[in-house]
N, CA, C and O of each residue as an XYZ file, in Angstrom:
808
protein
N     -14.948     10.294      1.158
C     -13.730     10.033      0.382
C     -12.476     10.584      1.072
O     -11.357     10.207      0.722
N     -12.698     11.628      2.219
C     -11.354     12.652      2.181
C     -10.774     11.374      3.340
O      -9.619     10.978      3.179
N     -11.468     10.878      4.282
C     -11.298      9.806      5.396
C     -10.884      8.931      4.590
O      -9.875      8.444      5.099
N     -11.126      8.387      3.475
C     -10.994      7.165      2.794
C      -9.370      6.863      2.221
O      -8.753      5.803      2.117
N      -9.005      8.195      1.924
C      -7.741      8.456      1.224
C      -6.385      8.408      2.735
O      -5.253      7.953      2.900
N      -7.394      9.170      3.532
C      -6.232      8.936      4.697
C      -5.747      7.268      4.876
O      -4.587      6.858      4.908
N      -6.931      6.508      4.975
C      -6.581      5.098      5.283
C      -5.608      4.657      4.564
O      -4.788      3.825      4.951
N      -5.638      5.331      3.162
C      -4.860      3.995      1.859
C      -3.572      5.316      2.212
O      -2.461      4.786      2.212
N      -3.521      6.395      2.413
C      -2.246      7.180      2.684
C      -1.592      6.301      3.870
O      -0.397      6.119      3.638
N      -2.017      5.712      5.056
C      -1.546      4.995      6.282
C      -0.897      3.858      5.323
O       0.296      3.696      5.066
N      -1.841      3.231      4.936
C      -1.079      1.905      4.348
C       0.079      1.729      3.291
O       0.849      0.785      3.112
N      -0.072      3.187      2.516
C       1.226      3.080      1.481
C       2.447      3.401      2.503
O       3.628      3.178      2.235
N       1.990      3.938      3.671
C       3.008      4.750      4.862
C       3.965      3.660      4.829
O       5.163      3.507      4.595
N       2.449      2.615      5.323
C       3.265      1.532      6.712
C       3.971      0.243      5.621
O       4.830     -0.567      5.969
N       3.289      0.348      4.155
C       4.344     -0.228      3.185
C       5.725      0.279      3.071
O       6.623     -0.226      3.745
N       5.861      0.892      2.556
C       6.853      2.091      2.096
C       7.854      1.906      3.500
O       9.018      1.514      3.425
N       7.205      2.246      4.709
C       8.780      1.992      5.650
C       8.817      0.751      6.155
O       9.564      0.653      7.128
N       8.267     -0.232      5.827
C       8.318     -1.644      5.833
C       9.923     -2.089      5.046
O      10.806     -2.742      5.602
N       9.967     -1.624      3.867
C      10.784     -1.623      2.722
C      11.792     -0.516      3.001
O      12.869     -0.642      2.417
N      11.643      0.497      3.754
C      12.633      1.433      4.193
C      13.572      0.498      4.906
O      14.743      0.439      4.532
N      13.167     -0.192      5.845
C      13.798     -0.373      6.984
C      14.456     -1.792      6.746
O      15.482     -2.282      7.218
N      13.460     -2.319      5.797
C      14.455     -4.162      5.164
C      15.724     -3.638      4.481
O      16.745     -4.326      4.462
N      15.655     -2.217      3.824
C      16.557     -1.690      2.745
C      18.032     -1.100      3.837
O      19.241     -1.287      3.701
N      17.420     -0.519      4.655
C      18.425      0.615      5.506
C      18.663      0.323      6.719
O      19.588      0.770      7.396
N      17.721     -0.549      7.098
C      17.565     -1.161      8.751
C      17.031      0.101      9.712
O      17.069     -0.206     10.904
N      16.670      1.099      9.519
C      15.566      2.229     10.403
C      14.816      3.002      9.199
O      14.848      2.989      7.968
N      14.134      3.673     10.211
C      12.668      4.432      9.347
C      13.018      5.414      9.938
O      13.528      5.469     11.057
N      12.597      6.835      8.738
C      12.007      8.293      9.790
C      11.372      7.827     10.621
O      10.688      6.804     10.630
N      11.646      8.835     11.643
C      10.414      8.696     12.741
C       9.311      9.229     12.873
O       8.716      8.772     13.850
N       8.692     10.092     12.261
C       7.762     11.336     12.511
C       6.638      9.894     11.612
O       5.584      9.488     12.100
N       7.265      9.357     10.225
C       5.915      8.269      9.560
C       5.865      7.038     10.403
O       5.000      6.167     10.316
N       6.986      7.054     11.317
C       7.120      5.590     11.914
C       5.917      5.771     12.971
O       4.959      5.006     13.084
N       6.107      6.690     13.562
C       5.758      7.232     14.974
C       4.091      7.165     14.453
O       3.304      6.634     15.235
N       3.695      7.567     13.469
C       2.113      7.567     12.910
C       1.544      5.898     12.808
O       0.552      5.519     13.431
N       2.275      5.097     12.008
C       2.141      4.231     11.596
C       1.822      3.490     13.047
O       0.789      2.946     13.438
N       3.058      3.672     13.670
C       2.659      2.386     15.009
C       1.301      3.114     15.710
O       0.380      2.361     16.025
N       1.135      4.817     16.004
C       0.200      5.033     16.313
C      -0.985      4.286     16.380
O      -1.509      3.861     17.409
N      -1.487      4.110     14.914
C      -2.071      3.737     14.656
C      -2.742      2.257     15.516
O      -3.819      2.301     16.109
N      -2.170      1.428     15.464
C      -2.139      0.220     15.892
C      -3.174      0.672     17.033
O      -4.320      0.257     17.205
N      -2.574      1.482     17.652
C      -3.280      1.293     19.489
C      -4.341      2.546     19.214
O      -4.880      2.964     20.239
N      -4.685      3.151     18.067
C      -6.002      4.256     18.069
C      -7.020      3.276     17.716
O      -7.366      3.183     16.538
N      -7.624      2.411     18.766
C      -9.068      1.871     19.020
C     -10.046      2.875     18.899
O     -11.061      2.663     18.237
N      -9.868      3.832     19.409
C     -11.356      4.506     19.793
C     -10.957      6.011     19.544
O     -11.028      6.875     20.418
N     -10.510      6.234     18.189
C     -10.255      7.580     18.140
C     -11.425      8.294     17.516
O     -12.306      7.729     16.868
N     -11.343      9.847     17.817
C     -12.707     10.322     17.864
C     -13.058     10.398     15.987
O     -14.196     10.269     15.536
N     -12.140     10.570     15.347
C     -11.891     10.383     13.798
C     -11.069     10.078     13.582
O     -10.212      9.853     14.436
N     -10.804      9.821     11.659
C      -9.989      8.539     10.990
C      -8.398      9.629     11.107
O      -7.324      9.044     10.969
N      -8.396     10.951     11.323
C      -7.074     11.635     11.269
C      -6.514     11.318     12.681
O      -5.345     11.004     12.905
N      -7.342     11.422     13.457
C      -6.926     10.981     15.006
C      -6.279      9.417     15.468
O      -5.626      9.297     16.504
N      -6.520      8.438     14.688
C      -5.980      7.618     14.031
C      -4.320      7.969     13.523
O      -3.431      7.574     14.278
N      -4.238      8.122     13.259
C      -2.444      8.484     12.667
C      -1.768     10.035     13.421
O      -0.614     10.368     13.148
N      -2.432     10.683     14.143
C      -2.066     11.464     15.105
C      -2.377     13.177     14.217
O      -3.290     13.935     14.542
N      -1.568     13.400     13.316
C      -2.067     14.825     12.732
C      -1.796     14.795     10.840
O      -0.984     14.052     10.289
N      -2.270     15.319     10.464
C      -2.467     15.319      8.774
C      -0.424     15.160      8.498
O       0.164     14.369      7.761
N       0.175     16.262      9.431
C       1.727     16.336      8.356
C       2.626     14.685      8.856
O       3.688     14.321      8.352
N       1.877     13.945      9.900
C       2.773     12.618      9.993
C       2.306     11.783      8.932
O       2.908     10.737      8.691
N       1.221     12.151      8.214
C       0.848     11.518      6.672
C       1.152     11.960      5.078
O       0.824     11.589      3.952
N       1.998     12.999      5.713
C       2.795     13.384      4.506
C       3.473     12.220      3.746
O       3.519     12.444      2.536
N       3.859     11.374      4.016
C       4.874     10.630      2.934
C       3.665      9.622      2.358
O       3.691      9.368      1.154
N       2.654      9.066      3.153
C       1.619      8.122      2.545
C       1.156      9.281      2.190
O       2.277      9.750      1.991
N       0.394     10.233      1.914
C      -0.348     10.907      0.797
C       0.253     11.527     -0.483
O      -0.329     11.818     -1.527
N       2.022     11.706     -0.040
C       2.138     11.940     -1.334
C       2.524     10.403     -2.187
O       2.718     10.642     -3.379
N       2.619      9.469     -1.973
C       2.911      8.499     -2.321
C       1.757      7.462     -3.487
O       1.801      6.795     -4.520
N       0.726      7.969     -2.341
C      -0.708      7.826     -3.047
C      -1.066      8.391     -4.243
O      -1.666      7.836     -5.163
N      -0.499     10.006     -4.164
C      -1.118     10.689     -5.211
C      -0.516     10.041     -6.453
O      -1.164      9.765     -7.463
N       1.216      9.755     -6.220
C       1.928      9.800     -7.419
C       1.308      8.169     -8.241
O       1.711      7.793     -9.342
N       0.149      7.316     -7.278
C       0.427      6.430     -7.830
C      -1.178      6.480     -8.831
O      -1.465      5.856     -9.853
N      -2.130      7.658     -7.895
C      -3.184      7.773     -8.305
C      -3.280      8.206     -9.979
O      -4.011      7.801    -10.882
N      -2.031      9.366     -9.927
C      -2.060      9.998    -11.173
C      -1.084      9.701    -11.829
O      -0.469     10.686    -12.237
N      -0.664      8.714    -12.116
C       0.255      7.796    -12.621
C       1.544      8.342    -12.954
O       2.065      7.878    -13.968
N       2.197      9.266    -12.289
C       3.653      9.769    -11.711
C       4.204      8.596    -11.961
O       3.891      7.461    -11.601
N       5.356      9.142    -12.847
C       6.502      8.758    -13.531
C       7.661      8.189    -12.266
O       8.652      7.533    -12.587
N       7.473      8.414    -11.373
C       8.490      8.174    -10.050
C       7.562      7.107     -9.100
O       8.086      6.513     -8.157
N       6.452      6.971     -9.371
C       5.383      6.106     -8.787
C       6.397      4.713     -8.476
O       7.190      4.462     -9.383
N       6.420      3.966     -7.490
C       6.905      2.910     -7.172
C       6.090      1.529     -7.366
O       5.481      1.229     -6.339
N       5.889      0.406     -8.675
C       5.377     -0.576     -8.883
C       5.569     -1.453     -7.853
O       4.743     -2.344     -7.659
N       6.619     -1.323     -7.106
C       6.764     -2.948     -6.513
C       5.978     -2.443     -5.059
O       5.383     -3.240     -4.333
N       6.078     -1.167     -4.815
C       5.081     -0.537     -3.567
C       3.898     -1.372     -3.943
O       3.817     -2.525     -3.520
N       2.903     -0.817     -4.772
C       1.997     -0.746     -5.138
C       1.950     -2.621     -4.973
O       0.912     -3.146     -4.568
N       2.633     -3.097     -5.174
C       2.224     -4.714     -5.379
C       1.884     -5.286     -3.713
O       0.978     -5.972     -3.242
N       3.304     -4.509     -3.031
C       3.113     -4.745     -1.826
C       2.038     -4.409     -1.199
O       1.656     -5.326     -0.472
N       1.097     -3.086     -1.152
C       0.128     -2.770     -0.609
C      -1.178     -3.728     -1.289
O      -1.901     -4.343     -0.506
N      -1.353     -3.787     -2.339
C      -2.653     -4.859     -3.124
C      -2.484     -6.213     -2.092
O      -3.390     -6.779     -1.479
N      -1.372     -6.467     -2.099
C      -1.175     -7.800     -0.964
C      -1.403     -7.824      0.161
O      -1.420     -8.920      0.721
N      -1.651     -6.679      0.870
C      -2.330     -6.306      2.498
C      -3.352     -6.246      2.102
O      -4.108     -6.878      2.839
N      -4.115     -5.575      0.851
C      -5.420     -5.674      1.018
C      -6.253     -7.149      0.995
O      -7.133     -7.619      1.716
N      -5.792     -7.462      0.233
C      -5.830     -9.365      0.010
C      -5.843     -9.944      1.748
O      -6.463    -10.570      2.608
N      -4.925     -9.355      1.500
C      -4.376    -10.633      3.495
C      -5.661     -9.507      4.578
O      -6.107    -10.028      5.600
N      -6.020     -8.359      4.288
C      -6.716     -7.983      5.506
C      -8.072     -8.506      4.940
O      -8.755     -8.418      5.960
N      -8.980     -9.037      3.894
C     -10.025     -9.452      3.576
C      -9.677    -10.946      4.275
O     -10.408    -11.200      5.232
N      -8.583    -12.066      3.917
C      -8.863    -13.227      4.814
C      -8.975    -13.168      6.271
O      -9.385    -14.129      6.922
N      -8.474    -11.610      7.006
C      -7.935    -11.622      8.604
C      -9.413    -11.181      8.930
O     -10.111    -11.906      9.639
N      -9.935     -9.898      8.374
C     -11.547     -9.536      8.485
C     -12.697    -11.210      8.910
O     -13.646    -11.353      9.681
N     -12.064    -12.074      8.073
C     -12.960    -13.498      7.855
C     -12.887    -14.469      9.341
O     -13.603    -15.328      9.854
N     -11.869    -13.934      9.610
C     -11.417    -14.937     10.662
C     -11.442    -14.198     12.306
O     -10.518    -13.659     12.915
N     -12.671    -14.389     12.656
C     -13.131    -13.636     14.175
C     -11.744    -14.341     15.306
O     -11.021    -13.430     15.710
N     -11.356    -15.647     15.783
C     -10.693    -15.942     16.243
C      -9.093    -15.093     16.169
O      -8.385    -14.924     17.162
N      -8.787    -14.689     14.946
C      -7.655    -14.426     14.909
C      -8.242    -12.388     15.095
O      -7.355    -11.802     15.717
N      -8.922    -11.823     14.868
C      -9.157    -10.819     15.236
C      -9.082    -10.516     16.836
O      -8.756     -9.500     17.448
N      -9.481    -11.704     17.235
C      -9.785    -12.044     18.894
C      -8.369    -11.527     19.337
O      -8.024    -10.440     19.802
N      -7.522    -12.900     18.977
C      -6.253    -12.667     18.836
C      -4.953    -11.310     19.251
O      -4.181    -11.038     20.171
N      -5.393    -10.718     17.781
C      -4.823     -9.613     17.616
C      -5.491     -8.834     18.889
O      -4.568     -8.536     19.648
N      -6.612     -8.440     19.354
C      -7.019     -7.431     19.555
C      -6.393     -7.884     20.877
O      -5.289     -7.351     20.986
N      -6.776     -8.917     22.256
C      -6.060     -8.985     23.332
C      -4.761     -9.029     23.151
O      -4.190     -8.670     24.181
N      -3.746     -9.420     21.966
C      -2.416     -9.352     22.057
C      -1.866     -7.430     22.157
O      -1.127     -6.868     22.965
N      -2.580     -6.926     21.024
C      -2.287     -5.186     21.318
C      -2.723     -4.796     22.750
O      -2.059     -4.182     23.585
N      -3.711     -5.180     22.833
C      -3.939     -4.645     24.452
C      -2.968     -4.820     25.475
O      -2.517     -3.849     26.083
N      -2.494     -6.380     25.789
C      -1.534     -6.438     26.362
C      -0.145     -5.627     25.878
O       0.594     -5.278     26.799
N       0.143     -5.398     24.928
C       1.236     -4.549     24.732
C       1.152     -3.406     25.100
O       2.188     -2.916     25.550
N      -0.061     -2.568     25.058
C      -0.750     -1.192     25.390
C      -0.011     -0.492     26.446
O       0.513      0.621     26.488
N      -0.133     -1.642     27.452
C       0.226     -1.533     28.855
C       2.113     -0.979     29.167
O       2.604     -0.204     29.988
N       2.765     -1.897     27.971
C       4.074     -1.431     27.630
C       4.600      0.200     26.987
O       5.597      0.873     27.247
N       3.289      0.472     25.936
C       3.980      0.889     25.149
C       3.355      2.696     26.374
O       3.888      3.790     26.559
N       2.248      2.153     26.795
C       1.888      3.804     27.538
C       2.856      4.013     28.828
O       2.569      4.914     29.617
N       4.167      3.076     29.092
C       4.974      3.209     29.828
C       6.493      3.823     28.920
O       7.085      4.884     29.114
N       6.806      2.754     27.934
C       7.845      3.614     26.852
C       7.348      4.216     25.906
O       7.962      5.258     25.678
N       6.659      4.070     25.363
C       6.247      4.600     24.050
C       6.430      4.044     22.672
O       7.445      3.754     22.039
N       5.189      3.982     22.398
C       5.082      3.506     20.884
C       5.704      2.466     19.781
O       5.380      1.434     19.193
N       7.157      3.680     19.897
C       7.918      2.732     19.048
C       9.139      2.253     19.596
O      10.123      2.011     18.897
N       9.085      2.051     21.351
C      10.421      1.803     21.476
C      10.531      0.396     21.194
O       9.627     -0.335     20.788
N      12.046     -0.001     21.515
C      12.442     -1.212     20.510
C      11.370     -2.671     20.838
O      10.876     -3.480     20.053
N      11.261     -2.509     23.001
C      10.453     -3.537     23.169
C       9.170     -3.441     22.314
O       8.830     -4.328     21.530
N       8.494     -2.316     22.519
C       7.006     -2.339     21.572
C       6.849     -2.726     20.743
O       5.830     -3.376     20.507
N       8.195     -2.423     19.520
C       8.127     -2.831     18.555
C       8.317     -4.375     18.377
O       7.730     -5.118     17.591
N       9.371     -4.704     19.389
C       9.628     -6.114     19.432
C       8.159     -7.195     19.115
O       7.920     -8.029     18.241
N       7.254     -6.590     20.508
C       6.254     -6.898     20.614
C       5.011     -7.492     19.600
O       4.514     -8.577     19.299
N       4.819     -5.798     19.225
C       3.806     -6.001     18.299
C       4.451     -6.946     17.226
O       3.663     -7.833     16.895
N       5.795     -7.010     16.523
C       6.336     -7.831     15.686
C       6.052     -9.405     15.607
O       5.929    -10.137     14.625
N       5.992     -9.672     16.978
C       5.924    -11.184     17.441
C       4.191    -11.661     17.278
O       3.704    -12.685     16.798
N       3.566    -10.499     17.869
C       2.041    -10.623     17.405
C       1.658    -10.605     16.397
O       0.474    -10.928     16.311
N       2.424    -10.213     14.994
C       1.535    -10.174     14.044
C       2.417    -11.582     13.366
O       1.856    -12.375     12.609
N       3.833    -11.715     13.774
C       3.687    -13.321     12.981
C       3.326    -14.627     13.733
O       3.525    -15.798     13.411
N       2.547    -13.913     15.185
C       1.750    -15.485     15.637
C       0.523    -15.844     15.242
O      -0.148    -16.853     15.462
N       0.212    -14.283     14.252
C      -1.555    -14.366     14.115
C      -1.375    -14.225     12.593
O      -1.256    -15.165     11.807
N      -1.372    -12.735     12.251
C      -1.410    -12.273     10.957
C      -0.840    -13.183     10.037
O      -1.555    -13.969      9.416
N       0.563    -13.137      9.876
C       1.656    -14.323      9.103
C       1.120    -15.091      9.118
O       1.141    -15.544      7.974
N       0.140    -16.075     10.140
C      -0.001    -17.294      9.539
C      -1.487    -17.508      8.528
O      -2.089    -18.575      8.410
N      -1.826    -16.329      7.934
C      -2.783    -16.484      7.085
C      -1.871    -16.315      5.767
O      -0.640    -16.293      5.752
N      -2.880    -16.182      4.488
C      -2.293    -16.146      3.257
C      -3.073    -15.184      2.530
O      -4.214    -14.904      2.898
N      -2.391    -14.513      1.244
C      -1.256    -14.609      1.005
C      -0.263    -13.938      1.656
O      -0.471    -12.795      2.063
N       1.149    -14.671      1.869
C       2.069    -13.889      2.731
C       2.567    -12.268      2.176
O       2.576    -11.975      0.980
N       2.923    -11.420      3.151
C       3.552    -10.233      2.460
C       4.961    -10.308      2.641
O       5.515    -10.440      3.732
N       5.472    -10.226      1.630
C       6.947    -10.623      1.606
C       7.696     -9.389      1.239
O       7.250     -8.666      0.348
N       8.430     -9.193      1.652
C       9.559     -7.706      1.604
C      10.320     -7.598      1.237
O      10.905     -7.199      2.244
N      11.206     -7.589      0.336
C      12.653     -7.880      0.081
C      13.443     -6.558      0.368
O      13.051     -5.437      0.046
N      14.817     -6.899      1.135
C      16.169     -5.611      1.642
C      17.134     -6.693      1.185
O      17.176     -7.769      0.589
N      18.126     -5.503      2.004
C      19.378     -6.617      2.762
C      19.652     -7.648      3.336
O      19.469     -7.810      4.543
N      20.006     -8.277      2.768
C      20.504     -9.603      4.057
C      21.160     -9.880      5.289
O      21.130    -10.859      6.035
N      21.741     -8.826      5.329
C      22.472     -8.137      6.490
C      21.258     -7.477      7.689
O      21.355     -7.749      8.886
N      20.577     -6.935      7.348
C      19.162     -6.325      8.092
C      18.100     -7.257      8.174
O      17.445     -7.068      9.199
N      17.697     -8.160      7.502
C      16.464     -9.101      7.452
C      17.563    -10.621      8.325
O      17.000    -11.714      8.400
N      18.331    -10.552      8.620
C      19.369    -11.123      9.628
C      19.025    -11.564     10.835
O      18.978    -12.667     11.380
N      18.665     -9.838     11.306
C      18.434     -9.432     12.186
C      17.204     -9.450     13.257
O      16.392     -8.533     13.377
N      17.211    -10.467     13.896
C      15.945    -10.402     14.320
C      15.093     -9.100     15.133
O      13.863     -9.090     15.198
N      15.820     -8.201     15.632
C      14.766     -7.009     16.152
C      14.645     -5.849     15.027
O      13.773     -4.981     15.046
N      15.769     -5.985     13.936
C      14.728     -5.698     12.886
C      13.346     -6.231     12.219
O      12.232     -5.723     12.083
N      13.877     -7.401     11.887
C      12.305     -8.355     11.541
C      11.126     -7.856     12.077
O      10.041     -7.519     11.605
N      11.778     -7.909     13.545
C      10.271     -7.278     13.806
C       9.611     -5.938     14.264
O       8.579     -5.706     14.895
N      10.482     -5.215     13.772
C       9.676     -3.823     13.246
C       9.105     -3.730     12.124
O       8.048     -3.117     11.978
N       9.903     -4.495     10.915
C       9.340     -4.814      9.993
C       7.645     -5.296      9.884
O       6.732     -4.766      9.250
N       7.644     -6.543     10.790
C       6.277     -6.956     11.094
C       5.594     -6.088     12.040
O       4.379     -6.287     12.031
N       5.995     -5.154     12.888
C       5.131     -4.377     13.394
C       4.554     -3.424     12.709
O       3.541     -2.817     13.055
N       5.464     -3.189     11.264
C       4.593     -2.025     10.663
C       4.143     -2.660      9.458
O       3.914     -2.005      8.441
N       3.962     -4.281      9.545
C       3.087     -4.765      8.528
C       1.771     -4.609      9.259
O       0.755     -4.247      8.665
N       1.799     -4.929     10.760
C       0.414     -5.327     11.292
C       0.090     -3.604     11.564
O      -0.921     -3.562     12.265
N       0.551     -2.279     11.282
C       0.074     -1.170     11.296
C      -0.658     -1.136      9.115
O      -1.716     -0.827      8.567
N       0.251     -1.480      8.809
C      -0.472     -1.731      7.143
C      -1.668     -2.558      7.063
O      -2.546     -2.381      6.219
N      -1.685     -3.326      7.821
C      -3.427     -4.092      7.972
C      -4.401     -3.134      8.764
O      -5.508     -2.805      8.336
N      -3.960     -2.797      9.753
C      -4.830     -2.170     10.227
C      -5.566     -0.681      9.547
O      -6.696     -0.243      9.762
N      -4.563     -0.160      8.736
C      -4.910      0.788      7.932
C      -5.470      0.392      7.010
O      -5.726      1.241      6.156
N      -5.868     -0.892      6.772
C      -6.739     -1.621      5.487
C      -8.014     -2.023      5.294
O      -8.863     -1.966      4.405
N      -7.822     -2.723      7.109
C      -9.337     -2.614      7.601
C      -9.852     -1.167      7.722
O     -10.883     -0.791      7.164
N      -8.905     -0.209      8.646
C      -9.706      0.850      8.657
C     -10.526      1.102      7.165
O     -11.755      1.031      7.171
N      -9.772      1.408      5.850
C     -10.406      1.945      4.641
C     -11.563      1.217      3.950
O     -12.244      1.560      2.983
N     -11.616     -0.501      5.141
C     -12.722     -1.233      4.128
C     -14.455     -0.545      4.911
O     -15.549     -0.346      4.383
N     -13.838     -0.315      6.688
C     -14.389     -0.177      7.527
C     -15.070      1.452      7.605
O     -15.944      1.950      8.314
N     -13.998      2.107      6.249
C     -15.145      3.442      5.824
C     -15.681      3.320      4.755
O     -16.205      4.306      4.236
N     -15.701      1.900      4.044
C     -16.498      2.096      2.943
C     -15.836      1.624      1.638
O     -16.488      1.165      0.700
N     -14.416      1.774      1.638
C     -13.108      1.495      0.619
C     -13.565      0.658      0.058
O     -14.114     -0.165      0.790
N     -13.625      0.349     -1.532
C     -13.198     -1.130     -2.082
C     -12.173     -0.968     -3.672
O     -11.568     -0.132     -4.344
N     -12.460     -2.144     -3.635
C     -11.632     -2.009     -5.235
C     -12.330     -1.140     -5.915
O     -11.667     -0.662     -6.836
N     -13.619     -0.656     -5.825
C     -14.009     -0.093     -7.286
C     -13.656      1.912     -7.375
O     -13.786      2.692     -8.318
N     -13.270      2.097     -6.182
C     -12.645      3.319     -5.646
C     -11.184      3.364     -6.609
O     -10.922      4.307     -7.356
N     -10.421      2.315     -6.453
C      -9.040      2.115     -7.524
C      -9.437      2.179     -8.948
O      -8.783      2.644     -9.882
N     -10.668      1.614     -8.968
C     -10.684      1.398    -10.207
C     -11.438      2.809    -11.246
O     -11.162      3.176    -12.388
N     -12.513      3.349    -10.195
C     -13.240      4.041    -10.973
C     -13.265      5.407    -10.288
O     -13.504      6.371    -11.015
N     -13.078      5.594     -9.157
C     -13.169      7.189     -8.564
C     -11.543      7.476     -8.381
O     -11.187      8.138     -7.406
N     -10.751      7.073     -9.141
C      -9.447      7.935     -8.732
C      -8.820      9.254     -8.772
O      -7.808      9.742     -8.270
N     -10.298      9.908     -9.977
C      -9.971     11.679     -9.525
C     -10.074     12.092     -8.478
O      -9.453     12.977     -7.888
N     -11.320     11.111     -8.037
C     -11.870     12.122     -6.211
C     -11.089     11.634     -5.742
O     -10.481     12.338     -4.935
N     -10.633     10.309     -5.894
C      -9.834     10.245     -4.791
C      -8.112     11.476     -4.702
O      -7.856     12.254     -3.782
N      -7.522     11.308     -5.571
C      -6.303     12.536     -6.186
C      -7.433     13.654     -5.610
O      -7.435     13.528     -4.386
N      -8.328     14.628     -5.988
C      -8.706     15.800     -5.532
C      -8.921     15.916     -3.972
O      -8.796     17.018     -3.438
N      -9.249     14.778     -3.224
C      -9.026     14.369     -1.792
C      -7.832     14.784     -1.077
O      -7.680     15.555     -0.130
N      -6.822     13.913     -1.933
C      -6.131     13.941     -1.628
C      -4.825     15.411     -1.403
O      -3.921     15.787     -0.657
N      -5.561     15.781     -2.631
C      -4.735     17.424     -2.584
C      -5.486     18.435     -1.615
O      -4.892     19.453     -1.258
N      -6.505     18.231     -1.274
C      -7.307     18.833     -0.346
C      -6.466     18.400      0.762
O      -6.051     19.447      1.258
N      -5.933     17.290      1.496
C      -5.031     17.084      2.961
C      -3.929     17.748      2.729
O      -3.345     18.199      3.714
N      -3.236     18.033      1.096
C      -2.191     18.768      1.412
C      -2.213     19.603      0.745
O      -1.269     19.729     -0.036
N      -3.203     20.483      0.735
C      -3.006     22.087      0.715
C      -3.332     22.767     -0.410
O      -3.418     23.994     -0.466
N      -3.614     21.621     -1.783
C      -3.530     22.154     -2.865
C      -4.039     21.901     -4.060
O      -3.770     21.732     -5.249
N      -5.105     21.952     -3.059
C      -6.875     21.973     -3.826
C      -7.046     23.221     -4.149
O      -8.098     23.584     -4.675
């Protein structure tokens, strides 16, 4: 469970500054910097090694908790947005070709990003363009709403989509430890006591 909570902490992350950045046009960096992590941790030795260290998951775990224990500040339209990655990563799981896809398109970026890093603008450019030549074209779409002034913008857009295709990947990861709906539905103490266990206050 404690691995399990990290995953859905990544994905409320890579929601949450999805919607940061349609709203404001940039993200912190310390959740940004986790989120894209993510993307390129193929072969990490565990699911924390994956998002780099427990405090770059500070904003997805507390985000989680407030929604676990039904916190009055809890964000509904979050919550709609993330149910909709889980949806879209069960049709992308289905579809080996487009996994194919994804997986040589990150690789080739790999090569970029272990020269700038992570999240610079090309990377981001990058991965952005990969997830609406593959991901985007499945259903249902994840749709974001900001500014119009920022969603304008095309090298925003696609940070936006780069940290949708870091929100899938944190989706598969949680199905890929075991995650399903019935975890939302029926273990949400362990999951909340999990969760206070990553930050300190269990």
């Amino acid at each position: 469970m404690k691995d399990r909570v990290l995953a859905l902490a990544g994905l409320l992350q890579s929601c949450d500054l999805a919607r940061q950045i349609a709203a404001n046009g940039d993200a912190e960096t310390t959740p940004l910097t986790a989120c894209i992590n993510s993307i390129f941790a193929t072969d990490a030795d565990n699911t924390l090694a994956v998002y780099g260290d427990i405090a770059a998951l500070q904003r997805g775990l507390r985000l989680l908790l407030a929604h676990l224990e039904g916190d009055a500040n809890r964000d509904p339209a979050l919550a709609r947005v993330a149910i909709t990655v889980l949806h879209l990563e069960r049709r992308f799981a289905a579809r080996n070709d487009v996994i194919d896809q994804v997986r040589k398109g990150i690789e080739d970026v790999r090569r970029q990003s272990a020269h700038w890093g992570n999240t610079h603008p090309t990377v981001l450019t990058r991965l952005g363009e990969l997830y609406a030549a593959t991901i985007s074209t499945l259903r249902p779409r994840i749709l974001v709403q900001g500014n119009p002034v920022y969603l304008g913008q095309p090298a925003i857009v696609s940070e936006i989509r780069a940290v949708l295709l870091a929100a899938v990947r944190s989706a598969l990861l949680w199905r890929q430890l075991g995650g399903s709906y019935w975890d939302l539905l029926f273990r949400r103490a362990a999951m909340s006591r999990a969760v206070r266990e990553w930050l300190g206050e269990a």
